[in-house]
C-alpha positions as CSV (number, residue, x, y, z in Angstrom):
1,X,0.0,0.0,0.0
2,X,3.1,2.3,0.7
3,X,4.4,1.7,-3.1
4,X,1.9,4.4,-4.8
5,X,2.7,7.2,-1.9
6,X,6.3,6.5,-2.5
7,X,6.7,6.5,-6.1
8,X,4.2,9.7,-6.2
9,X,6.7,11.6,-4.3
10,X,9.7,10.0,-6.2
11,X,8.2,11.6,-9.3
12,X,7.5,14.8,-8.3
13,X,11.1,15.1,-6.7
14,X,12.2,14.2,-9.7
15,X,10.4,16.7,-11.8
16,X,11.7,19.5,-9.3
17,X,15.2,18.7,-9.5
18,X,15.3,17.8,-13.0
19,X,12.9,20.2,-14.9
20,X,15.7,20.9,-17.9
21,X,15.6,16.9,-18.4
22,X,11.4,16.7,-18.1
23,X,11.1,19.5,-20.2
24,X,13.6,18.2,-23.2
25,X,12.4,14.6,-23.1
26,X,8.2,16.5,-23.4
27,X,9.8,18.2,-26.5
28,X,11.1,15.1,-28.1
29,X,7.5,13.7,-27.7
30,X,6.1,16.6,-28.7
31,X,7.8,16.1,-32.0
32,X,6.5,12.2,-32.4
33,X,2.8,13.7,-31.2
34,X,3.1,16.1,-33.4
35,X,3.6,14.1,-36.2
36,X,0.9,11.7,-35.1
37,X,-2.1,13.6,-34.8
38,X,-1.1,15.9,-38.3
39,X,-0.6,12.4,-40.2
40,X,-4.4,10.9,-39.0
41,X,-6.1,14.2,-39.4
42,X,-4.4,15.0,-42.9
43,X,-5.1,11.7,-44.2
44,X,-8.8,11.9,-42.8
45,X,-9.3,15.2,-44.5
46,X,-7.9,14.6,-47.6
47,X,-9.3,10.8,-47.9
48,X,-13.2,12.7,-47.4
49,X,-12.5,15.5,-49.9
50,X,-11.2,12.9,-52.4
51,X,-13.8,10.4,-52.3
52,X,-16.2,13.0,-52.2
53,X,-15.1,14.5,-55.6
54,X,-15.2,11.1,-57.0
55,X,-18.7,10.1,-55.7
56,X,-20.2,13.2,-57.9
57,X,-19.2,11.5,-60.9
58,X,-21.9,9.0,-60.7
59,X,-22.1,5.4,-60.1
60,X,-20.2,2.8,-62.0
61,X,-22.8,0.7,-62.8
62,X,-26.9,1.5,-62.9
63,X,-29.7,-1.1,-63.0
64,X,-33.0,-0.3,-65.0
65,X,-36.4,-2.0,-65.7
66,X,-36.3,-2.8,-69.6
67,X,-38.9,-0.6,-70.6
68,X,-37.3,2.7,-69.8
69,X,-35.4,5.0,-71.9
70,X,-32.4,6.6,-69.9
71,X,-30.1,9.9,-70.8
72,X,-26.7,8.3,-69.8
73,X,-25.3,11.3,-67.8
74,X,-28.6,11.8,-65.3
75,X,-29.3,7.9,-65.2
76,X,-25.4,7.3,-63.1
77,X,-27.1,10.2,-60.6
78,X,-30.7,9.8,-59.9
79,X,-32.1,7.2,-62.0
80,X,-34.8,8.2,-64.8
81,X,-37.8,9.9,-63.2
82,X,-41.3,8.0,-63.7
83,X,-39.5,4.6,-63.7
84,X,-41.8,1.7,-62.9
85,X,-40.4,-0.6,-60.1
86,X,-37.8,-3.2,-60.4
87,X,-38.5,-7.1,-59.2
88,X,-37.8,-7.1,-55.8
89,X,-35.1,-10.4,-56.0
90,X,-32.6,-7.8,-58.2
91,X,-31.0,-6.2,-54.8
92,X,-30.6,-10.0,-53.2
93,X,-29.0,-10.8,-56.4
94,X,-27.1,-8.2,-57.1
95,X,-25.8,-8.5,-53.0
96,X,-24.5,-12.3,-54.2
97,X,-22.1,-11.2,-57.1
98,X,-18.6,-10.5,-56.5
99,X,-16.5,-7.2,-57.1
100,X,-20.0,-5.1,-56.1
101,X,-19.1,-2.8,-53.2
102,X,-22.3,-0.7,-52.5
103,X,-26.0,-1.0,-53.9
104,X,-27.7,2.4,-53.3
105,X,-31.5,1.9,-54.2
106,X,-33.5,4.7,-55.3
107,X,-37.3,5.0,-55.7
108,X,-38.1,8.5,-58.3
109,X,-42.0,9.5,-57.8
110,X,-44.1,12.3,-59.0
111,X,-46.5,13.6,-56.0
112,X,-48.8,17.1,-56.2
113,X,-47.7,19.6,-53.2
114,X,-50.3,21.2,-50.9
115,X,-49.6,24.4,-52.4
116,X,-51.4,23.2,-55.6
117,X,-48.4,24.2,-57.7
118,X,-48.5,20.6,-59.6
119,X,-46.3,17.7,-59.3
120,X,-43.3,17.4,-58.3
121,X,-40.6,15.4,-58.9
122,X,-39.3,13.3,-55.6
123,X,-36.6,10.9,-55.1
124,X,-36.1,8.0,-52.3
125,X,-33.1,7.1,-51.1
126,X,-31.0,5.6,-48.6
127,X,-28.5,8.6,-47.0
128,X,-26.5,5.0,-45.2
129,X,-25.6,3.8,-48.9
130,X,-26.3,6.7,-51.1
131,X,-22.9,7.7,-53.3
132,X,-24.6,10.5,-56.0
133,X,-27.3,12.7,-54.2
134,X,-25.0,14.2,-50.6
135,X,-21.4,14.3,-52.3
136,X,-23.2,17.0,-54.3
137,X,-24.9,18.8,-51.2
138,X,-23.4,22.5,-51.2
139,X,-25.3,24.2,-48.6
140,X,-26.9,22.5,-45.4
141,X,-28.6,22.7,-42.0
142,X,-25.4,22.2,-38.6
143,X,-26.5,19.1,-37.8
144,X,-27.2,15.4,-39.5
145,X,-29.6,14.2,-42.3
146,X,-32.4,12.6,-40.5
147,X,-36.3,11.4,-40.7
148,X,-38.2,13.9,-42.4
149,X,-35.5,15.8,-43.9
150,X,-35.3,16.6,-47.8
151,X,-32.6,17.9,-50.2
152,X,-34.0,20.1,-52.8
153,X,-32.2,20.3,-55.9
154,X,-30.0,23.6,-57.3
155,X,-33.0,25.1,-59.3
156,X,-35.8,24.9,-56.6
157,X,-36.8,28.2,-55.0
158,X,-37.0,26.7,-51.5
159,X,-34.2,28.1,-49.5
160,X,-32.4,25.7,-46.5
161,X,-34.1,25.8,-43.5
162,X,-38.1,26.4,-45.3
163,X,-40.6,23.3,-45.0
164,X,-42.5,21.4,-47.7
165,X,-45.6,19.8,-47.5
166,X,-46.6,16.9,-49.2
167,X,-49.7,15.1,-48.5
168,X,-49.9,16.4,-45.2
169,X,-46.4,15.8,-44.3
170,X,-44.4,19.0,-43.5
171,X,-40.3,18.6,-45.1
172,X,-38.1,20.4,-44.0
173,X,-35.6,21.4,-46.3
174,X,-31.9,20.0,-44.9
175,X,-29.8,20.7,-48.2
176,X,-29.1,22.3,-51.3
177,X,-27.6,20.8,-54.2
178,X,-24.9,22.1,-55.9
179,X,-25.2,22.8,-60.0
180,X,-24.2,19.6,-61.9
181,X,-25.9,20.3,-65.3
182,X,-28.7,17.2,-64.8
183,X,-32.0,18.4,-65.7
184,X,-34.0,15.9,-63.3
185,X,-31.8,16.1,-60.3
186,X,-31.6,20.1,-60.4
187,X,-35.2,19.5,-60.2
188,X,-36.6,17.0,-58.4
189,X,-36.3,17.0,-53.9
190,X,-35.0,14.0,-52.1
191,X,-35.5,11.7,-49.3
192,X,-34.7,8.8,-47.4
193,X,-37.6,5.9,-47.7
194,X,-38.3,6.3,-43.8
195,X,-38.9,10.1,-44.7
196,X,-41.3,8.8,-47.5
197,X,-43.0,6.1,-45.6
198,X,-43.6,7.1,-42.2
199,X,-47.2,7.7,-41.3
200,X,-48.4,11.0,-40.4
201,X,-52.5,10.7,-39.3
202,X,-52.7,7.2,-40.9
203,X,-50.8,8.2,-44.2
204,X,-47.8,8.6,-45.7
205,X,-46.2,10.1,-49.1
206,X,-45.2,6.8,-50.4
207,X,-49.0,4.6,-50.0
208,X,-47.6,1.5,-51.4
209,X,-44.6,-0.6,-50.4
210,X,-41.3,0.9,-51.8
211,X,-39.7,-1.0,-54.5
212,X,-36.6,1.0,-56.0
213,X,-36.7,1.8,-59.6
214,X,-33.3,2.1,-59.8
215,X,-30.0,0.6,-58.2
216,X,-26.8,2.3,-58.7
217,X,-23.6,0.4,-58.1
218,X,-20.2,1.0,-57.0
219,X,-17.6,-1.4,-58.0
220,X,-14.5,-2.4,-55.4
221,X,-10.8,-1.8,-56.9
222,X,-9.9,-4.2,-59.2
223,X,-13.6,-5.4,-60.2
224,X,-14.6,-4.4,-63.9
225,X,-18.1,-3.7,-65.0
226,X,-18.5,-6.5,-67.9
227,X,-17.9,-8.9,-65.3
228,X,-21.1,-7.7,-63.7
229,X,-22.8,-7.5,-67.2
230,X,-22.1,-10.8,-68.3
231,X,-23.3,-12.2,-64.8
232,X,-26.7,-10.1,-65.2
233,X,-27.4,-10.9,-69.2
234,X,-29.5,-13.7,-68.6
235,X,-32.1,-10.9,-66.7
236,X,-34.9,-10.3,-69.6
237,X,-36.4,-7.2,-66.7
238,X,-33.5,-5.1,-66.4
239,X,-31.1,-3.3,-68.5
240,X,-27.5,-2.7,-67.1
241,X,-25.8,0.6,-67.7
242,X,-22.2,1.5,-67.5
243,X,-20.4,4.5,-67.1
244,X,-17.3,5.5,-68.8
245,X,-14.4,2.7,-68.5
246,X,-11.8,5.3,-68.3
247,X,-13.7,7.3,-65.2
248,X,-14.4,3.7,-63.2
249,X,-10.4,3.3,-63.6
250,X,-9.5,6.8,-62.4
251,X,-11.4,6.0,-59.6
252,X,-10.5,2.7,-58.6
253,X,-6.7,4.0,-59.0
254,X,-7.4,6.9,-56.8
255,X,-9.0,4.7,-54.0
256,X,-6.4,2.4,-54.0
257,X,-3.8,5.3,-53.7
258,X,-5.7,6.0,-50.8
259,X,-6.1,2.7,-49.0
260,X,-2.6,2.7,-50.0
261,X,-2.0,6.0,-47.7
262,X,-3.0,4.3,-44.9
263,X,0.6,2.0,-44.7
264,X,2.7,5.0,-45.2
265,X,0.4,6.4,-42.2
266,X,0.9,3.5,-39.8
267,X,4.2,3.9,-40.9
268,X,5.0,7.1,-39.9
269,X,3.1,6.0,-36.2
270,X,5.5,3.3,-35.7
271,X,8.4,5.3,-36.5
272,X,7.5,7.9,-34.1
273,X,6.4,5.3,-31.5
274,X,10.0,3.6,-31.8
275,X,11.4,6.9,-31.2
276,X,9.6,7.5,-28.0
277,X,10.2,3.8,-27.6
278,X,14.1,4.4,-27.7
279,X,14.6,7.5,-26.0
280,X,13.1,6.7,-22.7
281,X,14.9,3.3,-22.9
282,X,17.7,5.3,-23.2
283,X,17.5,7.7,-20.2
284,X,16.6,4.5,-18.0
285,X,20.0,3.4,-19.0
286,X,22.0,6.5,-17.7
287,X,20.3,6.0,-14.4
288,X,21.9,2.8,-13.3
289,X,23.5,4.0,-10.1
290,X,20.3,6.3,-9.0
291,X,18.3,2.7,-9.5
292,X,21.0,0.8,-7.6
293,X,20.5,3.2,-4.8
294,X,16.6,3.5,-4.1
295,X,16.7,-0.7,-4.8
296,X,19.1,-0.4,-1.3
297,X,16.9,2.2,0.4
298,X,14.1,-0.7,0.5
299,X,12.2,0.5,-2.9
300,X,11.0,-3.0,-4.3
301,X,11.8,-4.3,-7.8
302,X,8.2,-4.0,-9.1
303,X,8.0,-0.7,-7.2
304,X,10.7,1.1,-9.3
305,X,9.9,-0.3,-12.7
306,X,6.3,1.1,-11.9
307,X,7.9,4.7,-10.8
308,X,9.9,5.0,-14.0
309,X,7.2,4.1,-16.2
310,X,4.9,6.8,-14.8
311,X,7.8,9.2,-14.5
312,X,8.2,8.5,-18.7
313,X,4.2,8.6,-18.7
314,X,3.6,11.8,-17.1
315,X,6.2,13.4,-19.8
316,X,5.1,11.4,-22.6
317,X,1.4,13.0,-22.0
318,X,2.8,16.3,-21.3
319,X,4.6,16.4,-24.7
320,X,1.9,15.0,-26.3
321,X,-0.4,17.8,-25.3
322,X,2.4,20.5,-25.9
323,X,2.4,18.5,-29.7
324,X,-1.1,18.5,-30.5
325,X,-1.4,22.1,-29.9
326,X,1.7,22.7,-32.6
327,X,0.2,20.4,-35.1
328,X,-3.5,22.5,-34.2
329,X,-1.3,25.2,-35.4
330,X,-0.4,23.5,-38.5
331,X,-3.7,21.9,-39.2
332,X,-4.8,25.8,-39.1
333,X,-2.1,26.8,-41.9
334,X,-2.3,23.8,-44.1
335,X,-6.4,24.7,-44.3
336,X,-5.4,28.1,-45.1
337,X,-3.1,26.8,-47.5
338,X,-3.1,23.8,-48.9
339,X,-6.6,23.4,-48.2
340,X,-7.7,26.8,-50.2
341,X,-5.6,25.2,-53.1
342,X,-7.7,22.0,-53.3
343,X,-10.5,24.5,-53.1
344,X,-9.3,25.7,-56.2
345,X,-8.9,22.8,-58.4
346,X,-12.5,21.8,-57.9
347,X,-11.5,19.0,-55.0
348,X,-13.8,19.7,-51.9
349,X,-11.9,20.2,-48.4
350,X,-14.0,20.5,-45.5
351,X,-12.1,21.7,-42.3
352,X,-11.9,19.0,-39.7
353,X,-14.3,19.9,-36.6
354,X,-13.3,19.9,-33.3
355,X,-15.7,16.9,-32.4
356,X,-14.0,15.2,-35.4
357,X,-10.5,16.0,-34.2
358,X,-10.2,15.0,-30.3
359,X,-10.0,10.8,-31.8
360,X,-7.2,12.0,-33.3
361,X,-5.6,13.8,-30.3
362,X,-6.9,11.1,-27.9
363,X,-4.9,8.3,-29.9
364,X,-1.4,10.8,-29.9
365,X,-1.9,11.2,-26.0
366,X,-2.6,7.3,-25.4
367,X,0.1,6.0,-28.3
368,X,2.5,8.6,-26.7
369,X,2.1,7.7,-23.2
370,X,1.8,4.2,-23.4
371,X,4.9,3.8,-25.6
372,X,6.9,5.7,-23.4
373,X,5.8,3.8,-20.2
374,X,7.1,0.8,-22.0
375,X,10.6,2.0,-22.9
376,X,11.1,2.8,-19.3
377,X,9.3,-0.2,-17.7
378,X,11.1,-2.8,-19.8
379,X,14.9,-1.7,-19.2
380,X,14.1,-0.4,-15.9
381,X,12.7,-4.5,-14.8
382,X,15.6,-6.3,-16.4
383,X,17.6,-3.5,-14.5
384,X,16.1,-4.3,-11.3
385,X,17.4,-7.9,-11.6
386,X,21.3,-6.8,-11.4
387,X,23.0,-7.4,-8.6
388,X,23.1,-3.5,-6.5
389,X,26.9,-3.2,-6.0
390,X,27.1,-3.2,-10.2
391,X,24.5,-1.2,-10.3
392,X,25.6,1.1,-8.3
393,X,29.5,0.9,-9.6
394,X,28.5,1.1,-13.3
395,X,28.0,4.7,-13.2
396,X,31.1,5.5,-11.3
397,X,33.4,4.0,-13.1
């Protein structure tokens, strides 16, 4: 019970009569924190933006009942308005083939408003698996997309924020769409199916069972869209549209670049984690005869590894927090930066927020601490072991 009173005032001697040594060993974290928490937020960041981008170039792949006629460029966004529903076995099947990543249903319906301003064009979909309609969002409500939210497309009048009523169902308007030169999705407003579905009074938007009328695909790296058409040709109901091969190859390069990133970002954690890692083993070493000495004073084996590991802690953490507010400072001039560039070519860059940044700082402080209590528990146990009168002499020598 006397262990943890001890090594408490062991460590706080030793931070009073060796500040310059605290303080250095803080910076050198500070530097491997640094590093950390800029390298997960940048990738983050840049990986969003990216995919993003991609995502407004349509789908890779769209699914279509037989009958309808499609204009290729609106079809890999929103489907074809007025399309009857496909048979509801195509999303089970489609689920079954390999090299299909994501199958984002959508349902397009004409409905009158309460207004009495005629019909108007409205799309279900599902925001959990949708890759067309919110990577082309460009102005929205501070908070989520949720139940009885719609996005209205770039040439409605309804500003963000308004309501909608359909059927006796008031909307509110989440998001605006940016201008991508489609007719029916500049047009039309969309939903989630709950939004479309849930009963207000007894009744709902959508009266009958939602079947989709469309399915848009997204192929994995490496898969290739004949594959999937060859697979689907003996389907008399459907029609399968591709997009351009060149686009689905961009793409598929870019994502693998970026699942690519993610080894040169471990990367850079491990080497900053064997930095830590070293330096701490390091000063443990240079202590021999202090350790020597408070083993003869009584202080037990286990006692002193756990003292020199929350001695390397406590600096560890205090480094950390000294680097995450450097690489706050550099997050803040690479989005001034770098960030207004990729603004400028057309890629989107969305600031990290500070809800989205404390996993991030949470994973520096605990990689950072945790690596440096090992470096100094480790040496300082298999220390411990020696005999005390070499201990004691190896410094002195």
């Amino acid at each position: 019970m006397t262990l943890l009173p001890l090594g408490l005032r062991l460590l706080l001697q030793e931070v009073r009569r060796s500040p310059g040594r605290i303080l250095l060993l803080s910076a050198a974290v500070a530097i491997g924190s640094a590093s950390i928490f800029l390298s997960l937020v940048f990738r983050q960041t840049i990986q969003q933006g990216l995919e993003n981008s991609l995502n407004r170039l349509g789908a890779d792949i769209l699914i279509l009942p037989k009958t309808v006629t499609h204009n290729l460029t609106a079809a890999l966004l929103t489907g074809e308005p007025g399309s009857p529903a496909l048979d509801p076995q195509m999303e089970p099947l489609l689920r079954a083939l390999p090299g299909i990543e994501t199958i984002a249903p959508q349902l397009s319906f004409a409905v009158e408003s309460d207004e009495g301003h005629g019909e108007t064009e409205l799309v279900a979909f599902d925001p959990r698996n949708d890759i067309t309609i919110l990577p082309w969002v460009r102005e929205r409500l501070d908070r989520p997309f949720r139940t009885g939210d719609v996005i209205v497309g770039a040439r409605r009048p309804e500003p963000v924020g308004s309501a909608i009523s359909f059927r006796g169902h008031s909307l509110v308007v989440w998001g605006k769409l940016g201008l991508s030169g489609v007719g029916p999705m500049e047009r039309s407003i969309f939903g989630s199916f709950d939004t479309f579905t849930r009963k207000v009074a007894g009744h709902s938007i959508l009266k009958d069972p939602p079947q989709p009328s469309a399915l848009l695909l997204r192929l994995r790296p490496g898969a290739e869209a004949g594959a999937v058409r060859f697979a689907l040709a003996s389907q008399p109901s459907i029609q399968v549209i591709t997009g351009s091969g060149l686009s689905i190859q961009v793409r598929q390069a870019i994502r693998t670049i970026l699942a690519g990133s993610l080894v040169a970002t471990l990367t850079g954690l491990a080497m900053a984690g064997l930095l830590t890692l070293g330096v701490y083993a390091g000063v443990v070493l240079e202590r021999k005869s202090e350790l020597g000495l408070l083993l003869a004073m009584g202080l037990s084996r286990t006692g002193l590894s756990l003292w020199l590991a929350a001695e390397a802690a406590l600096c560890a953490m205090i480094g950390a927090l000294l680097g995450i507010l450097v690489g706050a400072v550099g997050l803040a001039i690479f989005a001034r930066s770098f960030g207004y560039l990729l603004i400028s070519r057309g890629i989107d860059f969305v600031a990290p927020t500070l809800s989205s940044l404390l996993l991030p700082a949470a994973v520096s402080l605990l990689l950072c601490s945790v690596v440096a209590g090992l470096g100094a528990l480790v040496p300082a146990w298999r220390l411990a072991g020696r005999e005390l009168y070499q201990l004691i002499r190896d410094n002195r020598e």
